[in-house]
C-alpha positions as CSV (number, residue, x, y, z in Angstrom):
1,X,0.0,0.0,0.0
2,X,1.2,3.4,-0.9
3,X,0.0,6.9,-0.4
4,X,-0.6,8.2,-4.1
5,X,0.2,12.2,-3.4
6,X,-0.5,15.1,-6.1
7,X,1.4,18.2,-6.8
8,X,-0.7,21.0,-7.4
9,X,-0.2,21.8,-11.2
10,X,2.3,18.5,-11.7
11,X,2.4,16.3,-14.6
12,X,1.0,13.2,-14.6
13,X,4.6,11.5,-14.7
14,X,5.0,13.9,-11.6
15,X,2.9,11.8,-9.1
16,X,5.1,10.8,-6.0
17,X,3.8,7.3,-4.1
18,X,4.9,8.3,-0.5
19,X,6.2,4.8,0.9
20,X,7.8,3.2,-2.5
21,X,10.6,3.4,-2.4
22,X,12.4,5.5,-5.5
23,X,15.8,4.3,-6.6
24,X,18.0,5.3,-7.6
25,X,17.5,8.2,-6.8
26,X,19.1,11.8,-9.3
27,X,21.9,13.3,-7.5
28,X,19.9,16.7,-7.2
29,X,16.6,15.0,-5.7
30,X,15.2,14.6,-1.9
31,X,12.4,13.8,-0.3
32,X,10.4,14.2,2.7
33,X,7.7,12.4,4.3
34,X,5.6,13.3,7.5
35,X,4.1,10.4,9.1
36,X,3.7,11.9,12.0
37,X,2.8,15.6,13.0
38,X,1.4,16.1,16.0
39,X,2.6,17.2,20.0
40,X,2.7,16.3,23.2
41,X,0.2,12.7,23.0
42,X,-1.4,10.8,20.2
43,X,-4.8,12.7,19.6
44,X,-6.8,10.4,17.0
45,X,-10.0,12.0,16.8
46,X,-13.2,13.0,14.2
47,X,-11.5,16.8,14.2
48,X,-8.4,16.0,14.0
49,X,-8.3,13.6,10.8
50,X,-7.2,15.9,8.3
51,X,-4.1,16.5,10.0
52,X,-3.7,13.7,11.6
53,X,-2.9,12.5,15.4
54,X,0.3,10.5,14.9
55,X,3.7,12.1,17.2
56,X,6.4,13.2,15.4
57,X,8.6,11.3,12.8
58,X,9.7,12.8,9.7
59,X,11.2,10.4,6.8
60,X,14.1,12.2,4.5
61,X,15.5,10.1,1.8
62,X,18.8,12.3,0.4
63,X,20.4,11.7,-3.1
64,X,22.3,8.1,-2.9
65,X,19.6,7.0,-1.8
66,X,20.7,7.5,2.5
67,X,17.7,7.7,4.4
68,X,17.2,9.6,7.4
69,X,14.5,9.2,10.4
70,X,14.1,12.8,12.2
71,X,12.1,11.5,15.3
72,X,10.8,8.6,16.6
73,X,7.1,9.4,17.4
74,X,4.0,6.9,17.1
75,X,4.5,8.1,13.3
76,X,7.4,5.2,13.6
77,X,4.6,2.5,13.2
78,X,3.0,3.7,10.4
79,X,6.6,4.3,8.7
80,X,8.0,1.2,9.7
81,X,4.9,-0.7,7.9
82,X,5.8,1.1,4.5
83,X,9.2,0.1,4.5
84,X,8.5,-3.6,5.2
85,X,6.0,-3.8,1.8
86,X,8.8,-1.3,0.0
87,X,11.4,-3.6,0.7
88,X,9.8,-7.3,0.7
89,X,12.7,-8.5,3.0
90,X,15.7,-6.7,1.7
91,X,18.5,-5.0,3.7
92,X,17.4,-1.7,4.7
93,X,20.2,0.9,6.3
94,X,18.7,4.6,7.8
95,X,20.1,7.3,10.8
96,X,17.8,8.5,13.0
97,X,18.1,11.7,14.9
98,X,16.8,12.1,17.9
99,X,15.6,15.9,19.1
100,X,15.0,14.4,22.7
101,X,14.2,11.9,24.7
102,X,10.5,13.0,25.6
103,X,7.3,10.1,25.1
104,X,5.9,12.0,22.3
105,X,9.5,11.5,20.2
106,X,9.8,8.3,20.9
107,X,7.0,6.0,21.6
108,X,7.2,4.6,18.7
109,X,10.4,2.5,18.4
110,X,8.8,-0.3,19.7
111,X,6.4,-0.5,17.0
112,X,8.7,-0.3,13.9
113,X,8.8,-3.7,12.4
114,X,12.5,-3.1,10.7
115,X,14.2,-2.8,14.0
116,X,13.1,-6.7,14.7
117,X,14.5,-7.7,11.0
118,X,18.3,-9.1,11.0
119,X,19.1,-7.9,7.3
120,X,18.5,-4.1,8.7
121,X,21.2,-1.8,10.0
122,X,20.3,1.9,12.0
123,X,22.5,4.6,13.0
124,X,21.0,6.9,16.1
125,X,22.3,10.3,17.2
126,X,20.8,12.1,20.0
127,X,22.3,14.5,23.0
128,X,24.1,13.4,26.0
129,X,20.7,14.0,29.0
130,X,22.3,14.8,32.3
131,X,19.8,12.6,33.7
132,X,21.0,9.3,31.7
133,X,24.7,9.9,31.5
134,X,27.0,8.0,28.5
135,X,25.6,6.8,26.1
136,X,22.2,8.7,26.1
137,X,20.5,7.5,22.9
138,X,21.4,3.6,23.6
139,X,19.5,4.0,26.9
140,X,16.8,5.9,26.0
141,X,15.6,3.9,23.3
142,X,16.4,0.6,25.3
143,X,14.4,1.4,28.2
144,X,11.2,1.7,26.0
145,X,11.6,-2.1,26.2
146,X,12.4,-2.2,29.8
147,X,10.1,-4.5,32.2
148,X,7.2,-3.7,33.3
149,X,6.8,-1.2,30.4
150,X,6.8,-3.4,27.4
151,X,6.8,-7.2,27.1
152,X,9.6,-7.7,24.3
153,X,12.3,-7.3,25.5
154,X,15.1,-5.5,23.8
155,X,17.5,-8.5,22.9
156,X,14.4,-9.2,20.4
157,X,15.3,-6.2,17.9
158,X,17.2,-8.3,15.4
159,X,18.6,-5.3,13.4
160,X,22.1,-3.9,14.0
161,X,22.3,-0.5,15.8
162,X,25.1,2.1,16.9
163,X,24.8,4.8,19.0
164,X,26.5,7.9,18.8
165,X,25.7,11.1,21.5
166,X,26.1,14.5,20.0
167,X,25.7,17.9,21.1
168,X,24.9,21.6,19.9
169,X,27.4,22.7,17.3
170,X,28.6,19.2,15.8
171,X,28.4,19.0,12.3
172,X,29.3,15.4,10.4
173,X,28.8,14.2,7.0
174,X,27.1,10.9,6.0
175,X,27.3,9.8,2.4
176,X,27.2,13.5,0.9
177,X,24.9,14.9,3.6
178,X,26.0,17.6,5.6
179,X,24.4,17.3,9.4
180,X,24.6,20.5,11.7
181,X,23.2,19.9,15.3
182,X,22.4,23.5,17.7
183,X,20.3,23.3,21.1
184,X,17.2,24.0,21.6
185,X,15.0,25.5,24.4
186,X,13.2,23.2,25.7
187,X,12.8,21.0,29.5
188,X,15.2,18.5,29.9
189,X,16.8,19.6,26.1
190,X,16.4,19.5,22.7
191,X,18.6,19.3,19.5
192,X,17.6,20.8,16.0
193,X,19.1,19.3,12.5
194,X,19.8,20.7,9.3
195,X,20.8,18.7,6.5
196,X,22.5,19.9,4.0
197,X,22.1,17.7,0.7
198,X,22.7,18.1,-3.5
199,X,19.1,18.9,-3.9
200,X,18.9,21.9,-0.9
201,X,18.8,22.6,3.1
202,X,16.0,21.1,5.0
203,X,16.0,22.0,9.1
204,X,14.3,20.7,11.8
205,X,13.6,22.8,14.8
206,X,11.3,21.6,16.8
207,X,10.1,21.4,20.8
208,X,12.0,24.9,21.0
209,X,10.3,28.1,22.9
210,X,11.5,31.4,22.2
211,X,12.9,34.2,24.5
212,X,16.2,33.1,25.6
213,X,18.9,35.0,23.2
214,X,21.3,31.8,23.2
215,X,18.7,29.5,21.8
216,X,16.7,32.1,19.6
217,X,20.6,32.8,18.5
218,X,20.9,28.9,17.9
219,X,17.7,28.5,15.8
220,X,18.3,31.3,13.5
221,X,22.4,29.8,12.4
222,X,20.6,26.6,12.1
223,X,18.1,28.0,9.4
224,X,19.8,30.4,7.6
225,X,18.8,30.6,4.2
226,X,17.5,27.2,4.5
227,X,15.3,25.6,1.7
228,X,12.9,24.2,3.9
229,X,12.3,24.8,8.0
230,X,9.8,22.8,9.8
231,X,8.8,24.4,13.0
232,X,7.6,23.8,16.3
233,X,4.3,26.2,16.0
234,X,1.9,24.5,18.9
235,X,0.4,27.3,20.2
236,X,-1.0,30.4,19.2
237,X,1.0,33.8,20.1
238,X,-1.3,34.5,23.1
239,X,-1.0,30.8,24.5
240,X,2.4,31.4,23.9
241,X,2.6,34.4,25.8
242,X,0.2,33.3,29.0
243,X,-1.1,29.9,29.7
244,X,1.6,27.9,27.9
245,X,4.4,30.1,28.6
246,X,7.6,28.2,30.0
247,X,6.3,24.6,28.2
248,X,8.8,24.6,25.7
249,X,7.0,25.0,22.4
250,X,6.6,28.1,20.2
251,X,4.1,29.5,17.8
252,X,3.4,30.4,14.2
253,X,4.3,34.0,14.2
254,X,7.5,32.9,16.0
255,X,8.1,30.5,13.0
256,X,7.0,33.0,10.4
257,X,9.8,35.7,12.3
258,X,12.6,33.2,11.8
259,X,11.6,32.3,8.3
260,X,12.0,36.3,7.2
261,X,14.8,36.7,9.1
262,X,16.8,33.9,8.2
263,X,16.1,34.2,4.6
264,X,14.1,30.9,4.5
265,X,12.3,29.7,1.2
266,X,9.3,27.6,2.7
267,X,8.3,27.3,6.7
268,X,6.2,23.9,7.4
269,X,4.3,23.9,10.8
270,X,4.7,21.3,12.8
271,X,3.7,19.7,16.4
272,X,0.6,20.5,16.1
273,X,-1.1,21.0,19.8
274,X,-3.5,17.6,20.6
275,X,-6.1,19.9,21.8
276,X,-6.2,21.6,17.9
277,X,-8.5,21.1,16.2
278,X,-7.9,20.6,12.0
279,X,-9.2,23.8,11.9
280,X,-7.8,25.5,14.2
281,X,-4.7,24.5,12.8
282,X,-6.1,25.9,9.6
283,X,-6.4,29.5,11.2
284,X,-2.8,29.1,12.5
285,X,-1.9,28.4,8.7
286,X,-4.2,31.5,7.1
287,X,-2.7,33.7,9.8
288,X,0.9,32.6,9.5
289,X,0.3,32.7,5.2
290,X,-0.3,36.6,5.6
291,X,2.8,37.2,6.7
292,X,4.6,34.8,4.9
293,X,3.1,33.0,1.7
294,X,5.2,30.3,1.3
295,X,4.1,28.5,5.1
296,X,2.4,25.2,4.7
297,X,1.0,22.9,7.8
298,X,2.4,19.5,8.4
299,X,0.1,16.8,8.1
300,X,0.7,12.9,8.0
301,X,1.2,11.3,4.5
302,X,2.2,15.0,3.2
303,X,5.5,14.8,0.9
304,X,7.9,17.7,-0.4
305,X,10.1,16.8,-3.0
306,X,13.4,18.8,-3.1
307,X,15.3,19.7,-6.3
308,X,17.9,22.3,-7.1
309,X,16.5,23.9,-4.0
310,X,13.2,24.3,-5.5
311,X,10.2,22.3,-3.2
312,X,7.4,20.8,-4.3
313,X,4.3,20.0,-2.1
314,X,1.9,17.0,-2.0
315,X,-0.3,16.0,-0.1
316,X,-1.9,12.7,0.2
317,X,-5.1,11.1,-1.7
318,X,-7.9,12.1,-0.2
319,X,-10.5,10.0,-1.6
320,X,-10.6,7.5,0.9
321,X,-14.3,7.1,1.8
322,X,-17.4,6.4,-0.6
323,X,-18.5,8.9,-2.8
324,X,-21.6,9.3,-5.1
325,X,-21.5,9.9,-8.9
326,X,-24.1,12.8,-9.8
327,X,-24.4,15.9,-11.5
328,X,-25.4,19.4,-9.3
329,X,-24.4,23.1,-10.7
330,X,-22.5,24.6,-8.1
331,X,-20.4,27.8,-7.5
332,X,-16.7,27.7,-6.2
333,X,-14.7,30.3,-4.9
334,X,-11.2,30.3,-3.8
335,X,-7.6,31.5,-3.9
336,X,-5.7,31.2,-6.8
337,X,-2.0,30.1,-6.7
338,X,-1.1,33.9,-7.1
339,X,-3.1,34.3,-4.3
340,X,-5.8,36.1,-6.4
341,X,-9.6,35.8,-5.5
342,X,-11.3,33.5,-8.1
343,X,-14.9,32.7,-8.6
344,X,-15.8,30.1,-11.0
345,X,-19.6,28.1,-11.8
346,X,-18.8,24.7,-12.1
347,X,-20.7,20.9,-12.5
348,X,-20.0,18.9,-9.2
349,X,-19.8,15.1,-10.4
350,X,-17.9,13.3,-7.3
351,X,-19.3,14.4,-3.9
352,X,-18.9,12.7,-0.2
353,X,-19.9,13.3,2.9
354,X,-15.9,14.7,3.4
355,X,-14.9,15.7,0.5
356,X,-15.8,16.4,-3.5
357,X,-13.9,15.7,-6.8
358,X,-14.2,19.2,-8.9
359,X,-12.9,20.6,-12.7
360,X,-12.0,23.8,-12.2
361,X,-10.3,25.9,-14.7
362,X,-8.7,27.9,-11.7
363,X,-5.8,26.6,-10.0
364,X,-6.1,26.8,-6.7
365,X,-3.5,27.0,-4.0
366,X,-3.0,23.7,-2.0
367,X,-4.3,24.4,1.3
368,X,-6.1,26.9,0.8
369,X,-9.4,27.5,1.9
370,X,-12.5,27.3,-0.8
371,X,-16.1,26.9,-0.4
372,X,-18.4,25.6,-2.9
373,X,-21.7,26.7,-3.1
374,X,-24.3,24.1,-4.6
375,X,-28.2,24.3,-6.3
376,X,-30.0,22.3,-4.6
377,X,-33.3,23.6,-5.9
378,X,-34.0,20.5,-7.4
379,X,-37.3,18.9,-7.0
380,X,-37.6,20.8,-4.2
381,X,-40.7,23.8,-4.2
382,X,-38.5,26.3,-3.4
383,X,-34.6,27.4,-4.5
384,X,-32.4,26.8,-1.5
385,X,-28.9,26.0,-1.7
386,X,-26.0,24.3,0.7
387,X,-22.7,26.2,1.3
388,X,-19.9,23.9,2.0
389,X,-16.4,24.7,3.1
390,X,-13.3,23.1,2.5
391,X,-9.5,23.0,2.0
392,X,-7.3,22.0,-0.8
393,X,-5.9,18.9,-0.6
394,X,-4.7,18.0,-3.7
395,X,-4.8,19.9,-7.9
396,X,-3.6,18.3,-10.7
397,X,-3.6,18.5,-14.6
398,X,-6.8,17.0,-15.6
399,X,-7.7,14.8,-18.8
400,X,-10.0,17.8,-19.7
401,X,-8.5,20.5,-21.8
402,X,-6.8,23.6,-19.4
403,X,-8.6,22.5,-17.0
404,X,-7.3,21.4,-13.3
405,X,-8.8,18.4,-11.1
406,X,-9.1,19.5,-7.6
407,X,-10.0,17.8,-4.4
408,X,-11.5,19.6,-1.1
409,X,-12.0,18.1,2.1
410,X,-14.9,19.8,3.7
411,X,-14.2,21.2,7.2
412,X,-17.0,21.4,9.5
413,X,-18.6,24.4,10.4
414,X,-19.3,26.0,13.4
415,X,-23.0,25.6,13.9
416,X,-25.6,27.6,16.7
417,X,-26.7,25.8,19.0
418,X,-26.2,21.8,20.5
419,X,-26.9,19.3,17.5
420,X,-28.6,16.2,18.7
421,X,-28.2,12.7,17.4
């Protein structure tokens, strides 16, 4: 099983099938995978599917191909199952880096299938804790298979490992890839990444809260003139400045500061809160996208491809639950990819009870916000029509001349009153 993602205004030759794996891969081409997005806990829930409730884990496969795991969050699982259809039993050989040691980073090593397969080898960086001593990253992920926490016990993981602590201001090389690690603020500590690859600069800063000049210092080196920065944006400015102040997380106008001032290209959010909604995650991206247009918000099965320092977003398929064939006249508005104002009268022909299937001449921007009103007037006595809102999650050339197939995931709307079942 793959996720089948599509590139807003791609070729058809351009589709990317997040999980298969691509080799060999051009000397000028990366990729990242999200497969997990979210803070703090695991918060699968009906508002929170568009985004998805997975902890962090990030999947970066470099020219080569050398694969790189940023994070070991209950993402891990879902990863770890795409690499075992990808590879039907073949050696597989990946570095993980470690921010920290917290649950949410890291609850999900004992659920990636690889690390049990003999033919697999992993490398792990991570920072030396003051509360584990030598050897940090060996312990940490060992005791997530310590009694009485977990019944398999470590010796099980067939795969061959090494361990290597690091700390703010290394910098190594593996296979071509330039690694830079700074610290973070954050309890207990925290490490960002960037890599430095052929195809461009991706960093990942995240768990980090701002106000402390060292660390704000540290985050702003790490990302300069970076490609691609995915940032710790969990709460919103006034959370951040009351009721979550001193937690260790930051916000999207933090993350939209750093991306003008250090020159960045594109600035992902990540770590979503568990208590966000989809769509308040959405107003964190429509704010943040005012003051800087190129900000998207991390969700799971979403894929950037990376070439000549040029990023491309996808997002997964989206069509993943029945939908009806029909025919109703319908109105769409939108934003354009220029970030124009478009209105357009369109035929919808594929509609669920999440999402719809439309032809639009417009090309709209992927994650954008649209709304599609439809005529429901008929057989009914009277005109009446439903308004339905939604967000871009995927636009693609369609087999229709100039014209662009886009699909919208609806987002529920706030409604008055208690709705009874």
């Amino acid at each position: 099983m793959t996720y089948r993602l599509f590139r807003c205004g791609s070729r058809s030759s351009d589709v990317v099938e997040i999980g298969r794996i691509h080799s060999p891969m051009t000397q000028n081409v990366a990729q990242l995978a999200f497969w997990g997005v979210r803070g703090s806990t695991p918060s699968p829930a009906q508002d929170t599917w568009r985004y998805g409730g997975n902890t962090p884990c990030v999947e970066l496969t470099c020219p080569g191909p050398t694969r790189f795991i940023l994070d070991c969050g209950t993402g891990l699982r879902v990863l770890g199952n795409r690499w075992v259809e990808a590879f039907g039993g073949k050696s597989t050989e990946a570095h993980v880096l470690l921010t920290h040691y917290h649950w949410d980073h890291v609850q999900g090593i004992p659920f990636f299938h690889p690390f049990f397969e003999a033919q697999n080898s992993f490398h792990f960086y991570g920072f030396q804790s003051k509360y584990l001593g030598d050897e940090s990253v060996r312990k940490a992920m060992e005791e997530q298979l310590a009694d009485p926490y977990f019944p398999v016990h470590v010796s099980v993981m067939a795969a061959a490992r090494s361990f290597q602590d690091v700390k703010g201001g290394d910098k190594w090389e593996v296979n071509g890839t330039r690694i830079s690690a700074a610290s973070l603020n954050h309890p207990q500590g925290c490490l960002g990444y960037r890599l430095d690859t052929a195809a461009g600069s991706i960093v990942y800063a995240t768990d980090n809260e701002p106000g402390v000049a060292e660390f704000d210092q540290n985050v702003r080196q790490l990302a300069e003139g970076a490609d691609i920065l995915i940032y710790d944006s969990q709460y919103s400015p006034e959370q951040l400045a009351s009721s979550r102040k001193g937690w260790g997380h930051s916000s999207w106008l933090e993350g939209v500061k750093i991306a003008r001032e250090a020159s960045v290209k594109n600035l992902i959010l990540f770590h979503h809160d568990p208590d966000s909604s989809d769509r308040t995650v959405d107003g964190f991206l429509s704010a943040a996208r005012r003051e800087f247009p190129a900000t998207w918000a991390a969700s799971e099965g979403m894929g950037v491809t990376l070439k000549d320092q040029v990023a491309d977003f996808a997002f997964r398929e989206s069509r993943r639950v029945p939908r009806r064939r029909l025919k109703l006249a319908a109105i769409v508005t939108g934003q354009s990819e220029s970030g124009a104002a478009f209105e357009e009268k369109v035929i919808v022909q594929d509609l669920g009870l999440q999402g719809a299937y439309l032809s639009l001449t417009n090309k709209p921007r992927l994650q954008s916000e649209i709304r599609v009103v439809i005529d429901a007037t008929e057989g009914a006595e009277k005109a009446s029509s439903v308004s339905l809102r939604g967000t871009v999650v995927h636009c693609e050339s369609s087999a229709e001349k100039k014209k662009n197939g886009v699909g919208v995931a609806f987002v529920e709307e706030t409604e008055s009153g208690s709705p009874r079942d």
